[in-house]
N, C-alpha and C positions, 0 to 999 in steps of 0.2 A: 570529466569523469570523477566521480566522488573517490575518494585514497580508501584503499582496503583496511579493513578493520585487523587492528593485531591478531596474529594468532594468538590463542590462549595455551597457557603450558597442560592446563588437564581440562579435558572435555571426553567426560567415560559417562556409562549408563550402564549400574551393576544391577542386575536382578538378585533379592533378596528374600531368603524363607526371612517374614516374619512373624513369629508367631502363627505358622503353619497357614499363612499366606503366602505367594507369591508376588512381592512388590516391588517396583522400579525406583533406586534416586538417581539424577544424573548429578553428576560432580562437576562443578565448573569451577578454573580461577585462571588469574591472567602469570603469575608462577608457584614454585613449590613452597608450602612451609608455610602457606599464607592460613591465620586463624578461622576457623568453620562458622561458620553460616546455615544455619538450617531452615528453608522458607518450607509454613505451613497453611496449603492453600486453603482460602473460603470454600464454604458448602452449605448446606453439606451437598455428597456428589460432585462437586466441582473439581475436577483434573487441574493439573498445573505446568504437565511437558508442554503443551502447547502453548503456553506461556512465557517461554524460559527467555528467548529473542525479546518481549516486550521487558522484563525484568531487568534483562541488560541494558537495554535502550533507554530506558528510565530512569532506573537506578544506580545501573551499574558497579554495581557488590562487587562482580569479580575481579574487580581491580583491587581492593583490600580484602578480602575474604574467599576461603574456600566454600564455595556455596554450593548445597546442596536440596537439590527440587525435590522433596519426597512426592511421588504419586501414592494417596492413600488408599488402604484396602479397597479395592469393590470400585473405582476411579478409573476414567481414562480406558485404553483399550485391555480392561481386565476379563478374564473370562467371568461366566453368569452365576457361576457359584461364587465367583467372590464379594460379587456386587450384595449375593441375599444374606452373607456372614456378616456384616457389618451393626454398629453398635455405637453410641455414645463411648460406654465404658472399652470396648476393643481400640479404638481409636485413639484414645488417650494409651491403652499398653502400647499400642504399635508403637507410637512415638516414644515414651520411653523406650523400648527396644531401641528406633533409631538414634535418638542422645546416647546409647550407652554404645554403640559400633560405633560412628562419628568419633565419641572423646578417646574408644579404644583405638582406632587407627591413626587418629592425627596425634594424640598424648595430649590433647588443650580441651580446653572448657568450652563450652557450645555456646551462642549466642541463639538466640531462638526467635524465630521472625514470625508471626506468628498474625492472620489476617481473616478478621471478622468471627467463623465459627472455630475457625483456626486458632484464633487468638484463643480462645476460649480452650480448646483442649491442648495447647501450651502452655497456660496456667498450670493448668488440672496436671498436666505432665511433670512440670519443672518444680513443682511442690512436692516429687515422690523422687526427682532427681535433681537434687540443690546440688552435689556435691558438684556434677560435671556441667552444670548448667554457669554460664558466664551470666549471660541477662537475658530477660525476656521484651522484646520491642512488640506489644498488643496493638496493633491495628483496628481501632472497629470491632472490640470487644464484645459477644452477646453476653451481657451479665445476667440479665433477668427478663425471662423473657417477657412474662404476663404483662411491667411496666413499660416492655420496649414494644410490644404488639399493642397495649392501647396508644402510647403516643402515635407511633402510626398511623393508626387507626382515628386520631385525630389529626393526622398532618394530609391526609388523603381526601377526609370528608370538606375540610378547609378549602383544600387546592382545586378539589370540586366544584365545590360551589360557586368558589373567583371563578373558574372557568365557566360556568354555565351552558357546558356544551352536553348536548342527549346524551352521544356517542360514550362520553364516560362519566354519567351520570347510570348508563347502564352498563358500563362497566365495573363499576363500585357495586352496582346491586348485586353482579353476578359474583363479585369476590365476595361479599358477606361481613358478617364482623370477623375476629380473630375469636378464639386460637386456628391454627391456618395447619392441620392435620394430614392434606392428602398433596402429592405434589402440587396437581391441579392450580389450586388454591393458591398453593406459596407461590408459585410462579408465575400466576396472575397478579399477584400483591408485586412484585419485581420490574412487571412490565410496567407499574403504572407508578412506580419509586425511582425508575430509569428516564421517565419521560417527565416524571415534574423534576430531575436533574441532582436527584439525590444520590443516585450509585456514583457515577461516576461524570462529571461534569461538564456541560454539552454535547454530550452523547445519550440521543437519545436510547432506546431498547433494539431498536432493530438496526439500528449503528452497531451496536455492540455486539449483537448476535451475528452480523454477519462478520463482522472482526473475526469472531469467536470462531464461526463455521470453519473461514479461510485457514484460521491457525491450525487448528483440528485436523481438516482433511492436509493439511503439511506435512505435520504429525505422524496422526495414527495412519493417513488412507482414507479412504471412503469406507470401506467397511468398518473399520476401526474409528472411525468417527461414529460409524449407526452402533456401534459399541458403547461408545463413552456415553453417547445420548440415554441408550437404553438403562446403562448404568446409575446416568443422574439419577432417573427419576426410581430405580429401584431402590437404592439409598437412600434417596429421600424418605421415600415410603416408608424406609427402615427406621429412619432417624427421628424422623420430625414428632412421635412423641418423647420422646426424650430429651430433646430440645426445647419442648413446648412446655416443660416442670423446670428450666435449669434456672438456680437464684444462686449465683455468686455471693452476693450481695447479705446474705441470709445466714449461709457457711463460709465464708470466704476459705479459696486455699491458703496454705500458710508457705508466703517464697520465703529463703532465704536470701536469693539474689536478687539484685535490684531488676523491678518491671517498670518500663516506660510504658505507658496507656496513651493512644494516641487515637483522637477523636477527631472527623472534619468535623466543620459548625454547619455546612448546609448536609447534615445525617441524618435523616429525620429516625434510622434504626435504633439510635444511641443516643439521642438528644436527651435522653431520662439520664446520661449514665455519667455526667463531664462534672462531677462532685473533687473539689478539691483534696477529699478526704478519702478519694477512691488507694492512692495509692498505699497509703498508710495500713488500708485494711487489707492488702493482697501483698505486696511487695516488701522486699527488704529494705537494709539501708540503700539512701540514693536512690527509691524510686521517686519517679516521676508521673505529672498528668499534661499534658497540651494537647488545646484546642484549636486546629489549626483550621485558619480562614480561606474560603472561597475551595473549599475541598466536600467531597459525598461521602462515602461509605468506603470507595475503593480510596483511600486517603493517601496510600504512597503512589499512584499510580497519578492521582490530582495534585499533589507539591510533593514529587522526588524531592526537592532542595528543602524539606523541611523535615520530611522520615529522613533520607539517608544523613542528616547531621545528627540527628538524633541518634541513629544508631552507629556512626562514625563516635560515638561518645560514652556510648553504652558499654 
């Protein structure tokens, strides 16, 4: 029989007005007094409570950190009004709101974990709250989208071709070129970013979804799963032009804290984006850029032992 895993000293799940939503974090750490952690899931739409067991199991934060799951607006089993409030610019206030509860309850500076579109509006965040922000560890960064949707859109028609199989040759057709506007779309480009082994590393699409499902219905329920779902894609809807104009790269935010950018090399979402010079233009003193090998898109999830040193450092 496998030894029980430690209990941990805080495992709570506060509902919070924020910003005239109602949104869940849960709090986890293995004891008291330990420095906060705030992970900001991918999306857009994408929940992250049912996640929380694979975050441990991989990464295992809650042994040095107070870590904190924000479920964002409109996410996960929210009710349907919250899902159509949602916004690029909401998104990023939410999250400041959450840095500014966070550094008020614990009294310490936030560390900001921040993954894929996440990463992206914890930039945009921690550039309007330098003061209680520690660092920011970017994951999978979207900086710009127009150059990250054509290389794709070159790493697809490529993978195509080597394949030379009908089945997703008429698969490609029915995705189209980019910009990728309606959920539909985006998550037909996901299915076929999953299966040439770019999200997340030997897993293909329906590996993952059914991961996804089982966590879910853990989670919310059944119902509360046919929730999240419906939510994704309302989000999406919401989001995705505003996603589809964002150039970091163009305006860059201005950190004062140090941001780690952290890129896999088999990305194909980011493969525009691993410039040496990235960090200089976002980050403060001490940031950082690595490129880390044999990783996708979900990067801490494909070399825990290479995020959590990095942000063991941060």
């Amino acid at each position: 029989m496998a030894p029980k895993k430690p209990a941990l000293a805080i495992d709570e799940t506060i509902a919070l007005d924020i910003n005239g939503s109602q949104q869940q974090l849960r709090l986890r750490a293995a004891r008291a007094a330990l420095p906060p952690l705030v992970v900001v899931q991918h999306g857009p739409g994408v929940p992250v409570l049912h996640e929380v067991a694979k975050f441990q199991r991989r990464l295992g934060f809650e042994r040095d950190h107070l870590v904190v799951y924000w479920e964002q607006r409109g996410c996960g089993n929210a009710a349907a009004n919250e899902s159509s409030r949602v916004s690029l610019v909401q998104q990023v206030e939410d999250l400041r709101t959450v840095i500014r509860w966070v550094a008020d309850r614990t009294g310490q500076r936030v560390l900001v974990f921040g993954i894929s579109l996440g990463a992206t509006i914890s930039l945009l965040a921690a550039a309007r709250e330098g003061e209680r922000v520690k660092a920011v560890v970017a994951n999978s960064p979207d900086l710009q989208t127009r150059a990250g949707d054509a290389a794709v859109d070159a790493f697809l028609r490529e993978r195509v071709r080597r394949a030379g199989t009908r089945r997703l040759r008429r698969a490609l057709t029915k995705l189209g070129p980019p910009p990728y506007l309606d959920p539909r779309s985006f998550q037909r480009r996901a299915v076929l970013l999953a299966d040439f082994d770019s999200i997340e590393r030997g897993r293909t699409f329906h590996a993952l979804l059914r991961e996804t499902l089982v966590a879910m219905v853990r989670t919310y329920g059944v119902l509360g799963t046919s929730r999240a779902l419906r939510n994704l894609s309302v989000v999406q809807r919401n989001m995705l032009g505003d996603v589809s104009v964002l150039d970091l790269l163009a305006d860059p935010p201005q950190l004062t804290p140090p941001v780690h950018l952290v890129f896999g090399e088999q990305d194909a979402l980011t493969a525009a984006f691993t410039s040496g010079g990235l960090p200089l233009a976002i980050g403060g003193p001490g940031s950082t850029v690595v490129r880390v090998p044999d990783a996708g898109h979900l990067v801490h999830f494909d070399r825990p032992d290479v995020v959590r040193a990095i942000t063991e450092r941060a």
